[in-house]
C-alpha positions as CSV (number, residue, x, y, z in Angstrom):
1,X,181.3,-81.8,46.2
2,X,180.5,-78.6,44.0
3,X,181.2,-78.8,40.5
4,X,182.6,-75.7,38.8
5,X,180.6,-73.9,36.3
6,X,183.2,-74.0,34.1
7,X,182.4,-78.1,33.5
8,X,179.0,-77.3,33.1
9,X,178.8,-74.5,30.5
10,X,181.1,-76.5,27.6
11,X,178.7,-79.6,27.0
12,X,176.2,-77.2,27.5
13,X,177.6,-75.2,24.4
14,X,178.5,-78.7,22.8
15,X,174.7,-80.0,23.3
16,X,173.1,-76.8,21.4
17,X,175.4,-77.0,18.6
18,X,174.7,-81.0,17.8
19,X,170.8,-79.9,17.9
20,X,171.6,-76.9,15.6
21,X,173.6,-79.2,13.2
22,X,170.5,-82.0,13.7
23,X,168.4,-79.5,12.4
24,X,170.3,-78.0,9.7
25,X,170.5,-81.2,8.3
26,X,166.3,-82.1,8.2
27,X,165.8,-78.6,6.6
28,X,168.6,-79.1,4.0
29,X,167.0,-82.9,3.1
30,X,163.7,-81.5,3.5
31,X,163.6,-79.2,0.3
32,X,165.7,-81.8,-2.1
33,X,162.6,-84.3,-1.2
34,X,160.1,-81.7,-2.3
35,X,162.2,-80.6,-5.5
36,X,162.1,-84.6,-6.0
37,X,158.6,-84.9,-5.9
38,X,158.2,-81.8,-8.1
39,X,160.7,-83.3,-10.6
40,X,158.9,-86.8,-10.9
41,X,155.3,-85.1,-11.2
42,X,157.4,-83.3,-14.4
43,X,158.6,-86.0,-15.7
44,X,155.3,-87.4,-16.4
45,X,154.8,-85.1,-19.1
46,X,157.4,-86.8,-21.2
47,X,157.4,-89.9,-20.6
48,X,156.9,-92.6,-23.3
49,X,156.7,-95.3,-21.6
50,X,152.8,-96.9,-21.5
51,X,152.2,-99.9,-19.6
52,X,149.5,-101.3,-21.7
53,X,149.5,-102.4,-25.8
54,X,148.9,-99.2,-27.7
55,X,147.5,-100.9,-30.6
56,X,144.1,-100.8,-29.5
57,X,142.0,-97.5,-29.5
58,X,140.4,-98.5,-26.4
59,X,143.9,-99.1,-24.6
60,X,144.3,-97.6,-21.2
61,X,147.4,-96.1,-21.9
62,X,145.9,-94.0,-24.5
63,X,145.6,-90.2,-23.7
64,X,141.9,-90.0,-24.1
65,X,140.1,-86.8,-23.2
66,X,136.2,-86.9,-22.2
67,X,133.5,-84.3,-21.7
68,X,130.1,-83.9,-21.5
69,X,127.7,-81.1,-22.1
70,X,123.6,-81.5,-20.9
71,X,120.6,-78.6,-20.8
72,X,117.7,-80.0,-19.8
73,X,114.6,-78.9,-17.8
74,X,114.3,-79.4,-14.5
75,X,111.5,-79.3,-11.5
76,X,113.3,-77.4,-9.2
77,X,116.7,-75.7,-10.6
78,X,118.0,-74.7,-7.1
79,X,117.7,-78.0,-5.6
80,X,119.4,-80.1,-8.8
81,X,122.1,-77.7,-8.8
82,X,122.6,-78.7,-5.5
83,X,122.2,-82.2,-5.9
84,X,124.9,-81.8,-8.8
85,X,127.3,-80.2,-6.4
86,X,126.8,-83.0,-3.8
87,X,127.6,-86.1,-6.5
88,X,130.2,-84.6,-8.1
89,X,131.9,-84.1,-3.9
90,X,131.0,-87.6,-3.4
91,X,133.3,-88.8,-6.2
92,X,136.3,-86.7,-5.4
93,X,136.0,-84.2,-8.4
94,X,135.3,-80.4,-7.9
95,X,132.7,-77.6,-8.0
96,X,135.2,-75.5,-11.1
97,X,131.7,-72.8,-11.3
98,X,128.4,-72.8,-10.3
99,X,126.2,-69.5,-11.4
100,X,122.3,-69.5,-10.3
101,X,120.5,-66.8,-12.0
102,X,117.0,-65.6,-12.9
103,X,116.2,-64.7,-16.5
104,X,113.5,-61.9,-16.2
105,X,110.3,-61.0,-18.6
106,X,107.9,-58.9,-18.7
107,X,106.3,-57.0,-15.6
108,X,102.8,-56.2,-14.9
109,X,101.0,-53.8,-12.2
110,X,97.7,-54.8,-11.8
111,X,95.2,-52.5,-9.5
112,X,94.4,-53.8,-6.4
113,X,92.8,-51.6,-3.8
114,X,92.7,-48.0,-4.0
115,X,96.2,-47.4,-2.4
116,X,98.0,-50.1,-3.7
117,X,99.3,-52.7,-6.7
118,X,99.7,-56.7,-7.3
119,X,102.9,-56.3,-8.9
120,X,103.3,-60.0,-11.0
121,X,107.1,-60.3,-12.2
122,X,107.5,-63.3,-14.9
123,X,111.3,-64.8,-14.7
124,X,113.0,-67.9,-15.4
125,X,115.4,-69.6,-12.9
126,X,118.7,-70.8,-14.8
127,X,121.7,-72.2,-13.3
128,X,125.3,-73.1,-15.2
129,X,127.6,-75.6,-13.5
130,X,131.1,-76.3,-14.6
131,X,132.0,-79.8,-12.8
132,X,135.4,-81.6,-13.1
133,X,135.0,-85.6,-12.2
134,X,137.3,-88.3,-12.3
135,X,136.9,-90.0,-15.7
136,X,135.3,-93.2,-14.3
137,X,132.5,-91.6,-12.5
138,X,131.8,-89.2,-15.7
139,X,128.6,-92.0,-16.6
140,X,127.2,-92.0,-13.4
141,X,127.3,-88.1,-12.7
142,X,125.6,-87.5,-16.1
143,X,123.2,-90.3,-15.6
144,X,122.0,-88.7,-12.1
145,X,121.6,-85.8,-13.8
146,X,119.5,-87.1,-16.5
147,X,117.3,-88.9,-14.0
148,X,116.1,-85.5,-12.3
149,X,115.7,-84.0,-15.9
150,X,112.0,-83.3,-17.0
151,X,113.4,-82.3,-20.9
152,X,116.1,-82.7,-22.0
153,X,116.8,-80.2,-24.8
154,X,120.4,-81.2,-25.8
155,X,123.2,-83.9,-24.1
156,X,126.6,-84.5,-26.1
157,X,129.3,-86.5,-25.1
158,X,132.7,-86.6,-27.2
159,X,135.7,-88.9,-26.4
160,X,138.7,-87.6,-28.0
161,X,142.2,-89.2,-28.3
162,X,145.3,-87.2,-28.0
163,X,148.1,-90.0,-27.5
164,X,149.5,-88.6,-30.8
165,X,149.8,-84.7,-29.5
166,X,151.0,-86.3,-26.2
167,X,153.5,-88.3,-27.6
168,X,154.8,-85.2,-30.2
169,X,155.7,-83.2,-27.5
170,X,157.4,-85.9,-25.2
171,X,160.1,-86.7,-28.6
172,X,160.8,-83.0,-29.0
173,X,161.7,-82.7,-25.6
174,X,163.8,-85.3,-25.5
175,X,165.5,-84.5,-28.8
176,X,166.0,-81.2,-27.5
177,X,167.3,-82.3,-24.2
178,X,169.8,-85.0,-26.1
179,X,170.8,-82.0,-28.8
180,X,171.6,-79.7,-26.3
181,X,170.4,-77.1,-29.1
182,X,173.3,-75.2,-30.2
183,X,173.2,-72.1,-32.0
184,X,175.7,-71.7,-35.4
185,X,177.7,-69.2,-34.9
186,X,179.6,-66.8,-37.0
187,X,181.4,-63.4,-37.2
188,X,178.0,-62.1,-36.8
189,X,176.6,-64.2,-33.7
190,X,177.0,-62.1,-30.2
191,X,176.8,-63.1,-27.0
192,X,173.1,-61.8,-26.7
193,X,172.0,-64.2,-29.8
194,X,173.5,-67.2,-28.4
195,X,171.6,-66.7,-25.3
196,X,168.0,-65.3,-26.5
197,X,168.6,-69.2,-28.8
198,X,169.1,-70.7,-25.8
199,X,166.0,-69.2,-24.0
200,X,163.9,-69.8,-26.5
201,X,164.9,-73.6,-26.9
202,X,163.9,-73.8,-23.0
203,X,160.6,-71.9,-23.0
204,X,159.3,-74.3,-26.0
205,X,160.5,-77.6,-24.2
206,X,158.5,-76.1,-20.9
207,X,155.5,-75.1,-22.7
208,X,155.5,-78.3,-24.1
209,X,155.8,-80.2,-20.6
210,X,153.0,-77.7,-19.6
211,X,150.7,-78.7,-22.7
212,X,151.4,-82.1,-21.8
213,X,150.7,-82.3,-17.8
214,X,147.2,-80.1,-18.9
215,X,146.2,-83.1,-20.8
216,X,147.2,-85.5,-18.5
217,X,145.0,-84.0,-15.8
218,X,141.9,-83.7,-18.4
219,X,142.8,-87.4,-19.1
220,X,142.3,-88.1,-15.1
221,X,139.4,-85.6,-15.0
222,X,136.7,-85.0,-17.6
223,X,134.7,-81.6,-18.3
224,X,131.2,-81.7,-17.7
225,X,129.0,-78.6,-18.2
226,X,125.7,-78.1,-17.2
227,X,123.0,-75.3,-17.8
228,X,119.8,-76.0,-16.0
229,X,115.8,-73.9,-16.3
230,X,112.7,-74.4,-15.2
231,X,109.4,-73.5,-16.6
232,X,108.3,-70.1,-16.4
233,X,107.3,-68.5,-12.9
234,X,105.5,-65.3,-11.4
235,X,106.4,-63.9,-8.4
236,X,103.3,-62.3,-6.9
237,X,103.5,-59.3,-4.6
238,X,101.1,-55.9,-3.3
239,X,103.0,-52.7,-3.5
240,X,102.0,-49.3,-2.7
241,X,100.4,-47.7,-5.7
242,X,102.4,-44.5,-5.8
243,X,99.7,-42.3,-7.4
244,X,97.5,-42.6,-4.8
245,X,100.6,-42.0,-2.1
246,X,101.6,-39.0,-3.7
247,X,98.6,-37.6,-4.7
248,X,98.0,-34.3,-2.4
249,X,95.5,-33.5,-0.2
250,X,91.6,-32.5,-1.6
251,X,92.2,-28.8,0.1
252,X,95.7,-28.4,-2.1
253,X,93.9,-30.0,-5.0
254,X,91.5,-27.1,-4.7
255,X,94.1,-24.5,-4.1
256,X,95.8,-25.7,-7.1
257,X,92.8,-25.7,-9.0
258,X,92.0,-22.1,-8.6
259,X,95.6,-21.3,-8.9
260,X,95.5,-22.8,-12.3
261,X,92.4,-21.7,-13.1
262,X,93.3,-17.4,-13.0
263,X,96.4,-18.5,-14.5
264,X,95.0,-19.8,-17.7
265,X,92.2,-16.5,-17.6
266,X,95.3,-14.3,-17.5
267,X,97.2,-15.7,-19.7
268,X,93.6,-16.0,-22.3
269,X,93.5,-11.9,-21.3
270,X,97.7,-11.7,-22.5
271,X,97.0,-12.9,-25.4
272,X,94.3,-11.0,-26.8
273,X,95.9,-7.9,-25.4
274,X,98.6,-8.7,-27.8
275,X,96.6,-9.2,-30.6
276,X,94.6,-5.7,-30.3
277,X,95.9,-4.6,-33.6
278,X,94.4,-7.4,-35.3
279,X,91.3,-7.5,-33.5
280,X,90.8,-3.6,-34.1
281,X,91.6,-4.6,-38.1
282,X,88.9,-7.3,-37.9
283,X,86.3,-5.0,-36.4
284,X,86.6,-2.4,-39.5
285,X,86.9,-5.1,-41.6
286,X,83.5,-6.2,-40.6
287,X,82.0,-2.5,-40.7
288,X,83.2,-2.0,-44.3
289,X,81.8,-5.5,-45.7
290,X,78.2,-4.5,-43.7
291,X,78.7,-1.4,-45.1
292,X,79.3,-2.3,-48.8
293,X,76.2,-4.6,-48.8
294,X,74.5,-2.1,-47.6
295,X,74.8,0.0,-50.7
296,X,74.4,-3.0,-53.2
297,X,71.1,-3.5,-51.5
298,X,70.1,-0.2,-52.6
């Protein structure tokens, strides 16, 4: 027994519909679970509730910041940077920068052969390294570093609390979010006030949370900085000695030679021409003074 199309097509339509509405409702509970998790990651930047006795400087619920700062000397500055990179991977933290450079000094061309050069170049390899590492594994990282250091010129570690600074801007948010902040108004309060108050109020409380959730990430993650060198080295090369390449041939030498030569004959020839009148004075001047000893002789 055929069944009629008709019987087919309407749970057909029915089917696609259910799926549509299925899928409508995933996507619209899909973005209010984001927007949750956004809204509990800012939270955390006023909360004041610590789970550990505050009393004690070395609590861990204090909002302690930690960085590190080392130049030292090493063997091999390409390699350590490296090595640096690697460690600071193996603990989950990141590469922020990491700059290799050479310093250069002075040049020297020394001869060599006849047609060319040992070119010596003095530089100095440098390298500067911005790491970020997970607070507990700061020690370590700065320890392998040290170990590979041949000098070290300068290492600083500070420890800083900022529970206080933390703690300052959770109350004033939550002062402002219980206040509501209102505006007084009076005959001379407009619309436009009201509402720049009202922005204000909002951008402070944000840049506040902001202020906050920067510290708690360089609580989780401390700073180090590293600048690397290496003794002084010479890079030692021939190059062509470019006097000798374009120097021309001994036949246009000689050409130019000559050339030069009747140049400088006519231009000697010039210039007495253009002193005649002199010349012509000097000569008389000569024949009077023989003349006038002449006549004192006698």
């Amino acid at each position: 027994m055929r069944i009629p199309i008709r019987y087919l097509v309407i749970p057909a339509f029915a089917l696609a519909a259910c799926g549509n509405n299925k899928s409508a409702y995933y996507h619209e509970n899909a973005a209010p679970a984001a927007e949750k998790n956004a809204g509990d990651y800012v939270a955390t930047a006023d909360s004041t509730n610590f789970s550990n006795e505050m009393s004690r400087l070395t609590s861990a619920s204090r909002k302690r910041i930690r960085t590190a700062d080392v130049r030292c000397r090493v063997t091999d500055v390409f390699r350590a940077s490296t090595r640096m990179e690697q460690v600071v991977s193996s603990v989950q933290g990141i590469v922020v920068e990491s700059t290799l450079k050479n310093e250069y000094a002075k040049q020297y061309d020394l001869p060599y052969t006849s047609d060319s050069l040992r070119r010596m170049q003095l530089y100095t390899p440098t390298a500067n390294l911005t790491l970020r590492v997970p607070v507990a594994s700061l020690d370590s990282v700065v320890n392998t570093l040290t170990a590979m250091a041949a000098f070290i010129d300068h290492r600083a570690l500070t420890d800083q609390d900022y529970t206080l600074a933390y703690l300052a801007n959770a109350l004033k948010n939550k002062k402002a979010g219980h206040s509501a902040g209102t505006i007084t108004t009076n005959k001379n309060t407009t619309t436009l006030d009201v509402a720049k108050y009202e922005d204000q109020q909002e951008e402070t409380k944000i840049d506040r949370s902001i202020s906050n959730l920067k510290l708690l990430d360089d609580v989780a993650y401390a700073t180090f900085t590293v600048e690397l060198f290496q003794s002084q080295a010479a890079s030692v090369e021939t190059v062509i000695n470019p006097h000798y390449v374009s120097r021309a041939g001994f036949g246009a030498e000689l050409r130019t030679a000559v050339a030069g030569g009747a140049n400088m004959l006519r231009d000697l020839l010039l210039f007495f021409v253009n002193i005649w009148p002199l010349m012509i004075m000097a000569v008389l001047g000569w024949w009077g003074y023989r003349r006038y000893r002449k006549m004192l002789i006698k």
